[in-house]
LUMKOL-306249 format. One record per atom (N, C-alpha, C, O, CB): x, y, z. Coordinates in steps of 0.1 Angstrom, whole numbers, padded with zeros to 4 digits, always signed. Glycine has a CB too. Example, Ala and Ser with C-alpha at 12.3 -4.5 7.8 and 13.67 -1.06 7.14 Angstrom:
2
+0132-0057+0078/+0123-0045+0078/+0132-0033+0078/+0142-0033+0085/+0113-0045+0090/+0128-0022+0071/+0137-0011+0071/+0129+0000+0079/+0134+0011+0080/+0141-0006+0057/
***
This chain:
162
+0008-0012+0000/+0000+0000+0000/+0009+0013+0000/+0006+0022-0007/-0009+0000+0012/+0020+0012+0009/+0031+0026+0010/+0034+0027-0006/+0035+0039-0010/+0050+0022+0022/+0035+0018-0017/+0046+0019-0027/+0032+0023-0037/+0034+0028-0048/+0058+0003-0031/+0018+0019-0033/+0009+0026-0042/+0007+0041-0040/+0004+0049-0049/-0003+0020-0041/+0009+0044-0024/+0007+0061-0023/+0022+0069-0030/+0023+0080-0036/+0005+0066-0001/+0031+0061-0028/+0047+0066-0030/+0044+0073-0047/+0047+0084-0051/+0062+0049-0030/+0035+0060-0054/+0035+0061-0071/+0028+0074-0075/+0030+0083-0083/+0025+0048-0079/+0015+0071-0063/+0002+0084-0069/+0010+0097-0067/+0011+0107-0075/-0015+0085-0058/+0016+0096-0051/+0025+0109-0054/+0034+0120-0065/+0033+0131-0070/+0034+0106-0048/+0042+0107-0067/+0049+0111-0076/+0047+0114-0092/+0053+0119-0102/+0056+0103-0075/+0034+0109-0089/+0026+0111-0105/+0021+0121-0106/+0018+0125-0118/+0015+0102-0109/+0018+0127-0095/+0013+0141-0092/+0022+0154-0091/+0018+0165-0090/+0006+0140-0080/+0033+0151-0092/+0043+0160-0090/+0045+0171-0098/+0045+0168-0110/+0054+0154-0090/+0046+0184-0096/+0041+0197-0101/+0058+0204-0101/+0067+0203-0093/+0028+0207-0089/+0059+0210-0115/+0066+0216-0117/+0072+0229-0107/+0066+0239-0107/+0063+0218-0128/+0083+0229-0098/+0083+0239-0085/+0089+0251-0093/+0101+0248-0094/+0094+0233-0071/+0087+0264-0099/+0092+0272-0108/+0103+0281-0099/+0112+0288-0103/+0079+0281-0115/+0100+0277-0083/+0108+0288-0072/+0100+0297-0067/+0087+0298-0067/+0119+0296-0079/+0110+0307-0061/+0107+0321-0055/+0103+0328-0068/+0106+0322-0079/+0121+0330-0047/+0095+0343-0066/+0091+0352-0073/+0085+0348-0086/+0086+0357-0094/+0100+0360-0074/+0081+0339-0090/+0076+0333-0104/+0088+0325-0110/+0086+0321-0121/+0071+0345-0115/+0099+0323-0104/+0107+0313-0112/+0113+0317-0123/+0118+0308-0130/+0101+0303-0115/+0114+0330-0128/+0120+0333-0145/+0132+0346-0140/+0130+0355-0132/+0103+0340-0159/+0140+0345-0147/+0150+0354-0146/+0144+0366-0161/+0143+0363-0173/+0167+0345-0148/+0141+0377-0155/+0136+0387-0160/+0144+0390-0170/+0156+0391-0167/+0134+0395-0151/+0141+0392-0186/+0152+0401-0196/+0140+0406-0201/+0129+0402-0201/+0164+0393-0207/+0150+0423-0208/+0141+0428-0219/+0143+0424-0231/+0151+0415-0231/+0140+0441-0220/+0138+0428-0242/+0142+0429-0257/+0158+0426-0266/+0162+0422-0277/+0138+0444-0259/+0165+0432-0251/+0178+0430-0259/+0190+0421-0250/+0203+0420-0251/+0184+0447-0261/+0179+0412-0241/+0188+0403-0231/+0193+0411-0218/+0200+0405-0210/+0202+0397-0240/+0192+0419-0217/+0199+0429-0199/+0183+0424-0193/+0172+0424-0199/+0202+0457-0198/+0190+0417-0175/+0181+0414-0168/+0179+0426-0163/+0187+0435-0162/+0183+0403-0160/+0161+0428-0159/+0158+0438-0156/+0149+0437-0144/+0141+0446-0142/+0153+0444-0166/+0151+0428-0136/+0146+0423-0121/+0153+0410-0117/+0165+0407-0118/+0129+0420-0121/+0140+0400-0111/+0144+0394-0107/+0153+0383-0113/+0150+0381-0125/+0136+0392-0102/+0162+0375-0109/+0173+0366-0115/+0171+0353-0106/+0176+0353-0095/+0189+0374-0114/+0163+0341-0112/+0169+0334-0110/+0178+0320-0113/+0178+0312-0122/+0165+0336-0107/+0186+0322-0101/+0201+0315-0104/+0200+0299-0108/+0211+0295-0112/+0211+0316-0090/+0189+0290-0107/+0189+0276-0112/+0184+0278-0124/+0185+0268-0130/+0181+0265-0106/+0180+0287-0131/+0177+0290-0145/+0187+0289-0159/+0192+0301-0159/+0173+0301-0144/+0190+0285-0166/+0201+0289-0180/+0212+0284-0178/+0223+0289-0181/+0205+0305-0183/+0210+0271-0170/+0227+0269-0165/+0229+0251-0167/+0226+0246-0177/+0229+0275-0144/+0233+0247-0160/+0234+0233-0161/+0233+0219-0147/+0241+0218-0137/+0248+0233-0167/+0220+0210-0150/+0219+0203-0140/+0223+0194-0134/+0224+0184-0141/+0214+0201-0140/+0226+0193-0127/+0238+0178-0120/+0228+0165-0124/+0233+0157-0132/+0240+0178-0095/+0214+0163-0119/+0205+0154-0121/+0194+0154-0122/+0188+0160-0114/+0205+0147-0116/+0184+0146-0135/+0171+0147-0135/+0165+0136-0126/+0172+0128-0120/+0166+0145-0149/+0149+0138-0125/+0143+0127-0119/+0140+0123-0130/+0142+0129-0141/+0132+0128-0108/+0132+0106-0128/+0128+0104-0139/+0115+0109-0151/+0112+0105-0163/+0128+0094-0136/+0111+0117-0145/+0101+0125-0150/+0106+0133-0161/+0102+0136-0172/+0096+0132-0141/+0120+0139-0152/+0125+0147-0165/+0134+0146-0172/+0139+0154-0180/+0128+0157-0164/+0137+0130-0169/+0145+0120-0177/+0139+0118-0189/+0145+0120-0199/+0147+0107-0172/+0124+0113-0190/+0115+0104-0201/+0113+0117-0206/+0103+0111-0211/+0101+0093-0196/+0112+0127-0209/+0112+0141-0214/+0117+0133-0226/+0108+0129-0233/+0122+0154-0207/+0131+0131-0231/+0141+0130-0235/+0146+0115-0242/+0157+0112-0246/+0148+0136-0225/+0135+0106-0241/+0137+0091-0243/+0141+0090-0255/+0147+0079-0257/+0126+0082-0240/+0139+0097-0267/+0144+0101-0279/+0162+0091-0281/+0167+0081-0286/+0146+0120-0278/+0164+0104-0272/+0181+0101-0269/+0190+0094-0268/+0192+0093-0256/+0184+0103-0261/+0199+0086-0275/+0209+0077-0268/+0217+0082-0261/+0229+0083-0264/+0216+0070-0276/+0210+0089-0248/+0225+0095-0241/+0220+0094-0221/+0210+0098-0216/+0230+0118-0249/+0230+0089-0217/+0226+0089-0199/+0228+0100-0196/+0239+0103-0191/+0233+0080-0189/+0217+0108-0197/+0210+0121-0190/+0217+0126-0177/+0218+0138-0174/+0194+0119-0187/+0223+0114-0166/+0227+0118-0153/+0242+0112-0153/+0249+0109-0144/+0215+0112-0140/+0245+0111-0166/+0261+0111-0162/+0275+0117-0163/+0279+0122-0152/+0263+0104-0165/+0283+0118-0171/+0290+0127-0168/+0290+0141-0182/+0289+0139-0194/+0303+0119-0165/+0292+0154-0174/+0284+0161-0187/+0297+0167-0189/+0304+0170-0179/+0269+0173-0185/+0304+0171-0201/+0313+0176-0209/+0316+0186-0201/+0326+0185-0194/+0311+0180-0222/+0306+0199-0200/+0306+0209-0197/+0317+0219-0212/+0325+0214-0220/+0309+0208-0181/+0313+0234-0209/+0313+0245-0214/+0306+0252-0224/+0311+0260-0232/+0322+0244-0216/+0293+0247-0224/+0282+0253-0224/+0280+0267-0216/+0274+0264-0205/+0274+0242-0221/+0283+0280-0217/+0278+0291-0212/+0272+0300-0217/+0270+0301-0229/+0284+0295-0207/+0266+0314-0206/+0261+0318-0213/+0242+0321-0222/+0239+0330-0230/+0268+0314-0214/+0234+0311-0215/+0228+0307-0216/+0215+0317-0218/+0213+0321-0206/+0231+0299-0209/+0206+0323-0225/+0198+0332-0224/+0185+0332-0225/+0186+0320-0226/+0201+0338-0229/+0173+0334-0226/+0159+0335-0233/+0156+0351-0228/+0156+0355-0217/+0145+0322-0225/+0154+0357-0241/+0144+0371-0238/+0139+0375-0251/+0144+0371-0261/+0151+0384-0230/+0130+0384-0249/+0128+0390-0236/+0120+0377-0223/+0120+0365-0226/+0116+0405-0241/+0116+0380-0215/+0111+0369-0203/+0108+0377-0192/+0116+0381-0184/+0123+0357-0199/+0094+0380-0192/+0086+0375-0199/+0080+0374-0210/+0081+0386-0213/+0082+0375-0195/+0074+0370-0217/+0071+0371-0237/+0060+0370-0240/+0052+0361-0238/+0076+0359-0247/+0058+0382-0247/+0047+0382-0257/+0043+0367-0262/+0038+0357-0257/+0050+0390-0269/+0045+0370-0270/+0047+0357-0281/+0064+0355-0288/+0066+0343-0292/+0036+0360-0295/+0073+0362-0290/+0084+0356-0298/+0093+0358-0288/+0093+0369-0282/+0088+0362-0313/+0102+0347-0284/+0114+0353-0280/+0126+0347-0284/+0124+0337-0291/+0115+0353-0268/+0139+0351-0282/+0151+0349-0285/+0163+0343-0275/+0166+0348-0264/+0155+0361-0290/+0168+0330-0281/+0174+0319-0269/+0188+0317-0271/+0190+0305-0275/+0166+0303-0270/+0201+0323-0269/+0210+0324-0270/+0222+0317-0265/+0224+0318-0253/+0210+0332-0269/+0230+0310-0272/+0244+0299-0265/+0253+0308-0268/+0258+0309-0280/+0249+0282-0273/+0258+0317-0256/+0275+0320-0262/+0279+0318-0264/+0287+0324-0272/+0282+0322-0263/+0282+0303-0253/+0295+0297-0257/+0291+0280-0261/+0286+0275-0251/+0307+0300-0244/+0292+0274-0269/+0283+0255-0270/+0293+0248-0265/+0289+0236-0263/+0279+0245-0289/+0306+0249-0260/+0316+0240-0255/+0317+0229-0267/+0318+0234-0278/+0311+0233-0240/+0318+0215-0266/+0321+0213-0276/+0307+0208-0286/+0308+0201-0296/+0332+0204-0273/+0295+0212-0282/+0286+0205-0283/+0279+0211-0296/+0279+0223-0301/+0279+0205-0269/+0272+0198-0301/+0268+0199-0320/+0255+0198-0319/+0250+0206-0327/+0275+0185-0332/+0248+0192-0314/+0231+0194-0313/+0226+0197-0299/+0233+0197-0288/+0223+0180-0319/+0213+0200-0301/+0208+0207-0289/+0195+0206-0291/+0190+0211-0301/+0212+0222-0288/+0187+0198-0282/+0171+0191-0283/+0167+0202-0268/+0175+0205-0259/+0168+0168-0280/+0156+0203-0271/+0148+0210-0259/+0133+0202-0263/+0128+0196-0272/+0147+0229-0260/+0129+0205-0246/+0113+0203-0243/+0104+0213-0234/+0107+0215-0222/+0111+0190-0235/+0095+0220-0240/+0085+0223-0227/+0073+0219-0223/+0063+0215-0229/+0081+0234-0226/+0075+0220-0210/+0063+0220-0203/+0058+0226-0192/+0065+0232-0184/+0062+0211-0199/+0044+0226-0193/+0036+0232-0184/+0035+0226-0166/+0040+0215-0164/+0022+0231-0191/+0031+0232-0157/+0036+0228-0143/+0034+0221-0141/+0040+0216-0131/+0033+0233-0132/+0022+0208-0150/+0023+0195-0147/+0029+0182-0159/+0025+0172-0164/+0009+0193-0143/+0041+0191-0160/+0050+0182-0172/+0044+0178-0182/+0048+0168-0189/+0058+0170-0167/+0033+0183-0184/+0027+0180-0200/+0034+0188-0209/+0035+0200-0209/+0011+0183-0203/+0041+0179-0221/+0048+0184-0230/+0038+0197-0236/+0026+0200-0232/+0051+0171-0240/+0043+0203-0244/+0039+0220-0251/+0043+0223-0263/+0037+0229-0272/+0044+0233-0244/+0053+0219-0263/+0064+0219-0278/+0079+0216-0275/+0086+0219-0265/+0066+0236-0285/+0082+0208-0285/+0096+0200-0284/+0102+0200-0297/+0095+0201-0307/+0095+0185-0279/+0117+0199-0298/+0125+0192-0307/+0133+0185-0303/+0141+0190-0295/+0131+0197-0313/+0135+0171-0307/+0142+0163-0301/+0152+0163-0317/+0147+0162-0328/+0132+0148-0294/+0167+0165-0311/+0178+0161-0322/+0178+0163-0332/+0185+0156-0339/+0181+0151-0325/+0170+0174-0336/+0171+0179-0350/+0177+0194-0351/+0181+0197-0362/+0156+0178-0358/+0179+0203-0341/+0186+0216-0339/+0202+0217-0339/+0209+0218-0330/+0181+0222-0326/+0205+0216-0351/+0221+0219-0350/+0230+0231-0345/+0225+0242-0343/+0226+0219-0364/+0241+0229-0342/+0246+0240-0338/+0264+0244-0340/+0272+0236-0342/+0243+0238-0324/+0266+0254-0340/+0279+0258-0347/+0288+0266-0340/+0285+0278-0341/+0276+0266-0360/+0297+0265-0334/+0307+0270-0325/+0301+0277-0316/+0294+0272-0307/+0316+0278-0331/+0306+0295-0319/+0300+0298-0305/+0291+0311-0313/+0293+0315-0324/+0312+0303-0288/+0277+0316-0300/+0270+0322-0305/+0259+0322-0310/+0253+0331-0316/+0274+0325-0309/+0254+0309-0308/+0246+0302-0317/+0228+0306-0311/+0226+0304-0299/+0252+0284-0315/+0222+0310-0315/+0209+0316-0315/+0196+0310-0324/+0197+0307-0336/+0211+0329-0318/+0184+0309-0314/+0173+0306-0320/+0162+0316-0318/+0163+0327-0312/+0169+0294-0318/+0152+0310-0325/+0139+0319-0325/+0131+0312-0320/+0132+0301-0324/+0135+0324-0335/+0121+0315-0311/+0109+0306-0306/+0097+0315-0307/+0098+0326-0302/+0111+0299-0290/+0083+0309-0316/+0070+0312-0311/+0063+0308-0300/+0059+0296-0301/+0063+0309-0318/+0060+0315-0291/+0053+0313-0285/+0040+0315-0280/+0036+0315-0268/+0057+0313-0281/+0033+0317-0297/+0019+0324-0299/+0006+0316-0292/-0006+0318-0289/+0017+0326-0317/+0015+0306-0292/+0005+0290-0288/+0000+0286-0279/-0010+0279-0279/+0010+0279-0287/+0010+0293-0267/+0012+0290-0254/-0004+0296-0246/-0010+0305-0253/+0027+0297-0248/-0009+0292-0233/-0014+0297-0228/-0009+0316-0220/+0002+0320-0215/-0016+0285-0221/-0018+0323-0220/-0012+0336-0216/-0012+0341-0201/-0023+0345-0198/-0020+0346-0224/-0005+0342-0194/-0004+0343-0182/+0001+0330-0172/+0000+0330-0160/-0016+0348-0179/+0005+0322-0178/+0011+0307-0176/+0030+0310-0174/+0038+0319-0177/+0007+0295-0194/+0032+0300-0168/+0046+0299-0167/+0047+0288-0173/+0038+0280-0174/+0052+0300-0154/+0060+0286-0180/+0069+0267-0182/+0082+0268-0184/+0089+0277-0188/+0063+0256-0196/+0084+0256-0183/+0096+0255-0184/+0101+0247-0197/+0095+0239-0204/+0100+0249-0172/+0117+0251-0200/+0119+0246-0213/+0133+0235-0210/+0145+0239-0210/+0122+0261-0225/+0131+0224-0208/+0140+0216-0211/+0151+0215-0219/+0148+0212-0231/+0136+0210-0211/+0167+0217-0216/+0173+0215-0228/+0188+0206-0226/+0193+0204-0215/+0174+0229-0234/+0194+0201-0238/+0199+0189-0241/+0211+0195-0251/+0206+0196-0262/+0189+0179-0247/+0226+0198-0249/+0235+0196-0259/+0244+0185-0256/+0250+0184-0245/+0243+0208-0261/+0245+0176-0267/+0250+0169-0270/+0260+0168-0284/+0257+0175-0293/+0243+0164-0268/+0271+0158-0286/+0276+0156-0299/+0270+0142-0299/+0273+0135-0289/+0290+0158-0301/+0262+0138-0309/+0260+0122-0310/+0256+0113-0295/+0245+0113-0291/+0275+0116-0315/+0266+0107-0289/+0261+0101-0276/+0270+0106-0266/+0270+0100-0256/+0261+0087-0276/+0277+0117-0267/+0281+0125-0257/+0278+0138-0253/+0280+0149-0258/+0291+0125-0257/+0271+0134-0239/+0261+0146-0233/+0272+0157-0227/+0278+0151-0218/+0249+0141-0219/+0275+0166-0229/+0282+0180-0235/+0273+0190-0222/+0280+0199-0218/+0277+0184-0256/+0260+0188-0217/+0255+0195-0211/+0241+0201-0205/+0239+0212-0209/+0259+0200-0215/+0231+0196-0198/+0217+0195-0194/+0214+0208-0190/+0223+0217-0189/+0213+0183-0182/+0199+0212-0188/+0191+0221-0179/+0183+0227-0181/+0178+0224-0192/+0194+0227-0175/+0178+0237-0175/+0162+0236-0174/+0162+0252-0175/+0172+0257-0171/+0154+0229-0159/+0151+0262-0181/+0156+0273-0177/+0135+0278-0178/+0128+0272-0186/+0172+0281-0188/+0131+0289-0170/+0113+0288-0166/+0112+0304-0178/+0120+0314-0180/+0107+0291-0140/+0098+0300-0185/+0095+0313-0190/+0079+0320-0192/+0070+0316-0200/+0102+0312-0203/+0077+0328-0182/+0066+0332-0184/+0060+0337-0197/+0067+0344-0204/+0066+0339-0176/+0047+0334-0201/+0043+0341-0211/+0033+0359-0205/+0027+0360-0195/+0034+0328-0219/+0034+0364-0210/+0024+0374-0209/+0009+0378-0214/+0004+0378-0225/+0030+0382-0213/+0001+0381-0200/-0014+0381-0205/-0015+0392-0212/-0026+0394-0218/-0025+0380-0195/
***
């Protein structure tokens, strides 16, 4: 009976965004313009399995050892209208780059799994986010890798605007 309540728990488990709404504030041109926060744009030591199976795509062990030099890391403006701009300054050695979002109860929202290439340093995308619910937070999972070496994990939260 403990390992049936243990399951329902965990099945229930809600995205924790943090203090102050969870999003490190930027405007238009990337300068943070409030709150900052620091588990955002950076890189995670370990997923649970929740935010492991995100990612089952992958031939790569998510919780093991990560390359690192991946910095730099950006989304703005944040919070967003609808378009914003997601910046790698630096990719370390890393050649593709899969992301996922989701909403506070890890229901996927939009993903690319292994098809986003990437090219030294500097490397920048574009995201719509016309789709999204308005006044919602989520988070965007993301993944650089070369082939089967994980290069670098993490998670970074973005509000949309009502």
């Amino acid at each position: 009976m403990l390992f049936l309540s243990a399951t329902l728990f965990s099945a229930c488990e809600k995205v924790n965004f943090g203090d102050d709404g969870g999003i490190t504030e930027r405007d238009s041109t990337g300068l943070t313009t409030g709150h900052v926060d620091k588990s955002d744009w950076g890189s995670d030591a370990t997923w649970k399995k929740q935010e492991l199976d995100l990612f089952k795509g992958l031939d790569l062990d998510l919780n093991g050892t990560q390359q690192g030099g991946v910095r730099d890391i950006i989304l703005y403006p944040n919070p967003v209208a609808t378009e914003a701009a997601f910046r790698v300054g630096q990719s370390g050695s890393a050649t593709q780059f899969a992301w996922v979002m989701v909403d506070r109860k890890y229901k996927v929202v939009m993903k690319l799994i292994n098809d986003a290439r990437i090219s030294g340093n500097g490397s920048g995308y574009s995201f719509d986010f016309s789709s999204l619910k308005k006044g919602e937070t989520y988070r965007m999972y993301y993944v650089f890798h070369t082939g089967t070496n994980l290069v670098s994990k993490g998670h970074g939260d973005i509000k949309i605007l009502d």
